[in-house]
C-alpha positions in Angstrom: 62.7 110.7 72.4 65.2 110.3 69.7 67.0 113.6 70.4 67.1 112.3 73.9 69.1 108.9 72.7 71.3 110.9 71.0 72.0 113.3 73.7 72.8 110.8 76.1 75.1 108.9 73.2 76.8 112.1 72.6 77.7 112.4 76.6 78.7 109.0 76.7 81.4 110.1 73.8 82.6 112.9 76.1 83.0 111.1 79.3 85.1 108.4 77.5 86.9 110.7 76.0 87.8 112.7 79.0 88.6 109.9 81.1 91.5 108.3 77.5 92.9 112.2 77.6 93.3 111.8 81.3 95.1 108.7 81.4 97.6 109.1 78.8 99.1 105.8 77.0 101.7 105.2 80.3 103.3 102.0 80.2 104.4 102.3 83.2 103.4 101.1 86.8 104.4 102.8 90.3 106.3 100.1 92.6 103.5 99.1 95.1 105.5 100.7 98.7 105.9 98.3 101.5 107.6 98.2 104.7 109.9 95.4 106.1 112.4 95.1 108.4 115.6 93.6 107.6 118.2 91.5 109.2 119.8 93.6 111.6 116.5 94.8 113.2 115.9 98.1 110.8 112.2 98.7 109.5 113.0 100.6 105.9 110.2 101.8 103.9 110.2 101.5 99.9 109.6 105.1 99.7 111.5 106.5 101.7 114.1 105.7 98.5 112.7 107.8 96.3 114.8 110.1 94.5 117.3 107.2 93.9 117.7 104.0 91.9 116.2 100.7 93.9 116.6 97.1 92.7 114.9 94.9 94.3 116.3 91.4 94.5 113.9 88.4 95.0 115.5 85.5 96.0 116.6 82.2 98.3 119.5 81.4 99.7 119.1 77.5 97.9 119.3 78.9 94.9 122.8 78.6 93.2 121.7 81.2 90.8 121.0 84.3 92.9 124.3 83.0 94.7 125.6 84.1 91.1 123.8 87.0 91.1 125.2 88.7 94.2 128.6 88.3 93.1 127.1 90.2 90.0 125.3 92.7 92.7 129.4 93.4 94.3 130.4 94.9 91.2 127.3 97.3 91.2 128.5 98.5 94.5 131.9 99.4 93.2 130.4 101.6 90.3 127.0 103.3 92.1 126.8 104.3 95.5 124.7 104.0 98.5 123.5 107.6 97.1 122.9 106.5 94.0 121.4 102.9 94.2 119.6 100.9 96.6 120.0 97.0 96.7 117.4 95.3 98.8 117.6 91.4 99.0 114.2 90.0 99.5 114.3 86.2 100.7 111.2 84.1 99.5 112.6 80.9 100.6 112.1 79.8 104.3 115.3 81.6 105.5 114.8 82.7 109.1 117.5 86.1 109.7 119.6 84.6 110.7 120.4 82.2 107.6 120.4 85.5 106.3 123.2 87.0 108.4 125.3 84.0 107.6 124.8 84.3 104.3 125.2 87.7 104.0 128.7 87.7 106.5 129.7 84.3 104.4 129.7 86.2 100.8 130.3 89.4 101.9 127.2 91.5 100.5 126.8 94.9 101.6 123.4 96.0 101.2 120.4 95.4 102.7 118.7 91.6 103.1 115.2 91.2 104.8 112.4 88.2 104.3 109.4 88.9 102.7 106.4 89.4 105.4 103.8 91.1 103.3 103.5 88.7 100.7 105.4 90.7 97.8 106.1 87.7 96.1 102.4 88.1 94.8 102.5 92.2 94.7 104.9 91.7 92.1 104.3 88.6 90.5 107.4 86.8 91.1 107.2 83.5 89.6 110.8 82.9 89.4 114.1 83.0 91.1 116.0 85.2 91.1 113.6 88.1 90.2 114.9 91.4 89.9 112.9 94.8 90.1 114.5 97.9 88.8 112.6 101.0 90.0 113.4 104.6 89.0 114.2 107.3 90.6 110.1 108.3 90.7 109.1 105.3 91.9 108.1 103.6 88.7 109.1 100.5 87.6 111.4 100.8 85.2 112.6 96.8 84.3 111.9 93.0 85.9 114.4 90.3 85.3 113.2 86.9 85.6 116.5 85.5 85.3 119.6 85.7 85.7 121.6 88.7 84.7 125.4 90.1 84.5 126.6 93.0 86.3 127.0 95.0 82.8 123.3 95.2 81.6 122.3 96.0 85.2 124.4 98.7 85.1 122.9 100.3 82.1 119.5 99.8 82.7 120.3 101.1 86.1 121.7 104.4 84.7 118.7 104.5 82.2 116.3 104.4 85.5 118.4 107.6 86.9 116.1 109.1 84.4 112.7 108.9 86.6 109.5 108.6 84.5 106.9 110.9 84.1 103.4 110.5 83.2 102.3 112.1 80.5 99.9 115.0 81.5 96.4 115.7 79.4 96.7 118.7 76.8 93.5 120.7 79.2 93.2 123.1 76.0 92.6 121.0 73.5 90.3 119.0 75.4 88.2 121.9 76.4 88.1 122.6 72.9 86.7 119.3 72.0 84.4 119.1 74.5 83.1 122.7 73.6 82.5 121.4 69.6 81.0 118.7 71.1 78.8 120.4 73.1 77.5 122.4 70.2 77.0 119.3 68.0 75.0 117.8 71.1 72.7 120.9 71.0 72.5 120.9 67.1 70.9 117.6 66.9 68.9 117.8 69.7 67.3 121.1 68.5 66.9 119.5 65.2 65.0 116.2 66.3 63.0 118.1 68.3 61.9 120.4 65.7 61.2 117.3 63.6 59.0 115.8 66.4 57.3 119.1 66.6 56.4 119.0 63.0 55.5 115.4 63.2 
């Protein structure tokens, strides 16, 4: 019975151990995708973006901040293009679109505004305004800002996100090797306990 206890322990050991090796230590989260359709009639897909920069822009046309903001988001344009960065304008408030065309005509923005109808404000866990989300070029979120922030630091973490994450991928040989030593050790003990049962 007690070689038995031990056997089981000694599984238990491996299967934790296989499923640490096969989740790395990431930090990182992949953006959850969604699908609205923004002001102008045009469903866009979060997606569909991959491969390029996307910030993601929580906000309300009531708050003077992200009014601040956008003027910050003008001077992104001018030094990453359409090819290069994404800018998505998410309203949370209770603009209809067409607040939102007037806003956007009235300040002059040129990227993409839309209301949230899938309830992001909870996928990401916006409890502020304005909220930004800075996704990588994988998909990953790479930084949120919960407040508001110049066009300068944007800028570099947005050239830092060019950089797309990757996952860190489990080392397969050395965890077969483990798990062989283990393996052995398992069968060690067990023949040993039972041996001493045996003999009992």
């Amino acid at each position: 019975m007690k070689g038995v206890q031990i056997t089981s322990f000694m599984l238990t050991i491996i299967s934790v151990f296989i499923l640490v090796s096969g989740s790395g230590n990431s930090q990182k989260w992949l953006a959850q995708d969604f699908t609205l359709t923004d002001t102008d009639g045009n469903t866009f897909t979060l997606s569909d973006h991959r491969g390029k920069v996307v910030l993601i822009d929580f906000f309300a046309t009531s708050s003077p901040p992200c009014w601040m903001l956008h003027e910050e988001f003008k001077s992104l344009r001018e030094d990453f293009g359409e090819e290069e960065l994404v800018i998505i304008s998410i309203s949370l408030g209770t603009d209809t679109n067409e607040v939102l065309r007037e806003y956007k005509s009235m300040t002059g923005a040129n990227w993409t505004f839309a209301r949230d109808t899938e309830d992001l404000a909870i996928s990401y866990t916006v409890s502020h305004l304005p909220t930004i989300v800075v996704i990588d070029t994988n998909g990953y979120i790479h930084t949120v800002f919960d407040d508001f922030v110049d066009s300068t630091e944007l800028a570099s973490d947005i050239q830092d996100a060019r950089t797309g994450y990757e996952p860190p991928q489990a080392n397969w040989a050395l965890l077969l090797g483990v798990l062989v030593i283990l393996a052995v050790v398992v069968t060690v003990i067990y023949l040993v306990f039972t041996k001493g049962e045996r003999g009992s």
